[in-house]
N, C-alpha and C positions, 0 to 999 in steps of 0.2 A: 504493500500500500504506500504510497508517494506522500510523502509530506503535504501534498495540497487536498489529498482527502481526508487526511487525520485530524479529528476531532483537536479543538487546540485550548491547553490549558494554560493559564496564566497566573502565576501566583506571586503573590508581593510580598516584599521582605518589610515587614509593616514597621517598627520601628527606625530601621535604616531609612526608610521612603519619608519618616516624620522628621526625624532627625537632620534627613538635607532638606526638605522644604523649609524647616527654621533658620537654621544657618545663611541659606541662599537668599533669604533676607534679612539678614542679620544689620544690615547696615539703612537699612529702609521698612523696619519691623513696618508690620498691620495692627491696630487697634480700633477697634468699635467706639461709639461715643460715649461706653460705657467705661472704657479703658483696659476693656477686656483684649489680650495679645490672639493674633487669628491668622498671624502670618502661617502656623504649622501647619492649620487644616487646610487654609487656602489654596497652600503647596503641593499639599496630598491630592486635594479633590480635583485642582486644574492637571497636576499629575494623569489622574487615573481617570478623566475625561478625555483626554488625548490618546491616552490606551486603548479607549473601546472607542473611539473615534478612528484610530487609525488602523486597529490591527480584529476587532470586533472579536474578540476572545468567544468560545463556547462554553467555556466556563474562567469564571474568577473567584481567587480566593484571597487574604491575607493571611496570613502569619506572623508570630506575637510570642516573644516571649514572656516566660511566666514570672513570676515573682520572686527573689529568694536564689539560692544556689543550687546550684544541679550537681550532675555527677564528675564534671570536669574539675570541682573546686575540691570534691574528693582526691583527686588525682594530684593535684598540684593547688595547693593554697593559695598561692599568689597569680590563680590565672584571672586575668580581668582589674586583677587590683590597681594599676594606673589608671582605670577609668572614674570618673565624677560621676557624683548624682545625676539625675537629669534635672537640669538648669527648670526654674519654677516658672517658666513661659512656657514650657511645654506642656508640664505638667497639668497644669490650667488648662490647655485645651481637650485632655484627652477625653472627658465628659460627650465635647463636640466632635470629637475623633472617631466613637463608639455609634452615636447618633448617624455620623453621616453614615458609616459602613452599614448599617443598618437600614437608611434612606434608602444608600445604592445597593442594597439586596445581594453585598459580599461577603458571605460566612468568614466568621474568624476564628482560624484556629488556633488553639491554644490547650498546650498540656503540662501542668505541673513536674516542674525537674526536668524537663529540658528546652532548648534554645528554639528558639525559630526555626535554626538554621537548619536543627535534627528534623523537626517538622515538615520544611522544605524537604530534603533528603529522602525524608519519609514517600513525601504524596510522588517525588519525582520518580519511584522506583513502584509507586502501584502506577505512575502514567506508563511506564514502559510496558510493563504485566500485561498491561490493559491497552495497548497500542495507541495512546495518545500522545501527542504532542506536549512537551513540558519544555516551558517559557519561565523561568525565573526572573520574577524583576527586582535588579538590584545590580548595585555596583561592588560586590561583597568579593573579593578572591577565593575566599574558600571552595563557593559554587562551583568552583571551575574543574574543580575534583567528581564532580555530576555530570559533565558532560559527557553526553554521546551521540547515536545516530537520532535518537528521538529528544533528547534535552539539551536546552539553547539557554545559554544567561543572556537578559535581555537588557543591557546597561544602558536605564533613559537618558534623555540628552538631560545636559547641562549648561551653564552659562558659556561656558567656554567650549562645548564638544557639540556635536552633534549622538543621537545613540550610537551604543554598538550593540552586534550583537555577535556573541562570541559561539562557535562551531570548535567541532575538537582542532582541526586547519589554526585556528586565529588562536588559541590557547598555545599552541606549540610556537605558532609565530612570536606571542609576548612573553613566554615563560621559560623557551628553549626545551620544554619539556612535553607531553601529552598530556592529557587529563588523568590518567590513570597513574601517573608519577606527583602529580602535585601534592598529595600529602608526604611523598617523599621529600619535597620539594621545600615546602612550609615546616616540616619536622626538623630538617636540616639547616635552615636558615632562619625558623624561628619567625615570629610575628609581633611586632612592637606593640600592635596596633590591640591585640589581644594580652600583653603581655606574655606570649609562651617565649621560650628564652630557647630554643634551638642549641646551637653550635655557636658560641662567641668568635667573630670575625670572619664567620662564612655568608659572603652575601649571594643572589641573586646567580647571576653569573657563575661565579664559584660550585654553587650546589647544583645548579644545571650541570657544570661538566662534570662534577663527579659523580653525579645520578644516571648521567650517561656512561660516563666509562666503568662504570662499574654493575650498572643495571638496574636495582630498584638502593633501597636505604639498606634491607638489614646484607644487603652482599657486602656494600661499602662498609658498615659496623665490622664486618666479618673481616675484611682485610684491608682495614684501614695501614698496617705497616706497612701497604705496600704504597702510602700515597708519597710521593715523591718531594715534596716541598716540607720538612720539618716544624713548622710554624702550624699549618694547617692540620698535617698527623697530627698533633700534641694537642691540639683544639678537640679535632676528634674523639681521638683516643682516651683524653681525660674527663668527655662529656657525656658518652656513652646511654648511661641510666638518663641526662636529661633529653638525650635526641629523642630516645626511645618515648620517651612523654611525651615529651612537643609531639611526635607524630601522633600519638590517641591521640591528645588534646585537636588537633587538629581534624581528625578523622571524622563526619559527620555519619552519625544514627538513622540509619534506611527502616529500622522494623518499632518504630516510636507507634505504641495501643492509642487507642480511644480517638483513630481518625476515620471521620465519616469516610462512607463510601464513596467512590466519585460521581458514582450516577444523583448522590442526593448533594453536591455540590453545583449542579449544573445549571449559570448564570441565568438570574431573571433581568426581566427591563427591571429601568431605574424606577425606582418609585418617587415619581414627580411629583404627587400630592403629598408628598414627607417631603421631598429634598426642596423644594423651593422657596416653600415657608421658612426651613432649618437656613438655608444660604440667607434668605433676605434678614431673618433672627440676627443672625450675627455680621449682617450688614455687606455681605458678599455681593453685592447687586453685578458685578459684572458675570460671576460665574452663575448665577441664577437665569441672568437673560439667554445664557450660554445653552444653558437646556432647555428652555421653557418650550 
């Protein structure tokens, strides 16, 4: 079956999707004449009207993660610990966050103890089962360890970019690696952005060629004496137990319970008699005219 008959799913990485809509107006916030902050839902909704405007998904969903630590923080304590609260502009909207996904008729999932991202992982591996098309939207690297003949990460545009949309092809073009190597990839090099702490002084570049020359991560652990530059072995070789973490940690959860089935996620119309009222409430009158 061809890609242009297969049923196409699309599912949002919902906090990531909030989190740049605030920022990208961080310098020109939104506020009601209430003084209420509305630049994050703004960002979502003109977001994910552009979505079903241009790509008309057959199903949509979000993803959220849940409260509290999961089983990564088991693993390693300080995963995530460089990260901040969420700044209290956002927090404030997420009342109207929950409303509008509800307006637009996009189930949210969410499961206690694990990330979104295991979530995503999750539904991308019943769209395969199931011969559908999985469109993750997000600019997340992790994703890119999901990719295959049926799952695409769908990186919307930005102020500066136009979208991408990444194929196993464009993963190897930006990573030097495939998709089925990137958590080798991430293990070994580590993520700032998460806090996992990899290999000190192996960047990019580096872990790409030793992932290739050696094949996947645990060959490279296995005959690390034979890497040729002393600086680099000794990084290895003395960090062993934390590569080997960094790579769970990095590893996203394909068999996460309590997610619907896909035929009972299967995208309604927007519901315009909720969403119109909700956009003009919070003083949105451009994106209200946008549907009506």
């Amino acid at each position: 079956m061809s890609s242009k008959q297969q049923k196409r799913l699309f599912i949002i990485d919902g906090y990531a999707t909030l989190y740049r809509a605030h920022y990208a107006l961080i310098r020109n916030p939104l506020t009601n004449t209430a003084g209420t902050p509305t630049s994050a839902v703004f960002g979502f909704a003109n977001q994910v009207f552009q979505l079903i405007e241009d790509e008309k998904p057959d199903y949509l969903v979000a993803a959220f993660d849940s409260k509290g630590k999961n089983f990564r923080h088991e693993l390693y304590t300080d995963y995530k610990a460089n990260r901040s609260a969420m700044p209290d502009e956002i927090q404030t909207q997420l009342p109207y966050l929950w409303e509008l996904l509800e307006a637009m008729n996009i189930p949210i999932l969410r499961v206690g103890g694990v990330e979104a991202d295991d979530i995503i992982g999750t539904v991308a591996k019943m769209c395969d089962k199931e011969n559908l098309q999985c469109n993750i939207v997000s600019g997340d690297k992790d994703f890119m360890q999901l990719i295959n003949d049926k799952t695409f990460l769908y990186a919307p545009q930005a102020r500066k970019r136009a979208k991408e949309i990444f194929d196993k092809k464009k993963v190897l073009e930006k990573w030097g690696v495939g998709p089925e190597h990137i958590i080798d990839l991430l293990g070994l090099m580590g993520d700032s952005s998460d806090n996992v702490p990899g290999a000190p002084g192996i960047g990019i570049k580096t872990a790409a060629q030793l992932i290739n020359e050696f094949g996947n991560l645990e060959k490279l652990l296995e005959r690390c004496g034979d890497i040729k530059q002393e600086k680099r072995r000794d990084n290895i070789k003395n960090n062993k137990e934390q590569i080997i973490i960094s790579k769970e940690l990095v590893t996203l959860k394909k068999d996460v319970k309590d997610i619907p089935l896909l035929a009972d996620l299967k995208n309604n119309n927007l519901a315009i008699e909720k969403l119109v009222p909700f956009l003009e409430n919070l003083e949105l009158k451009k994106l209200a005219d946008r549907i009506r």
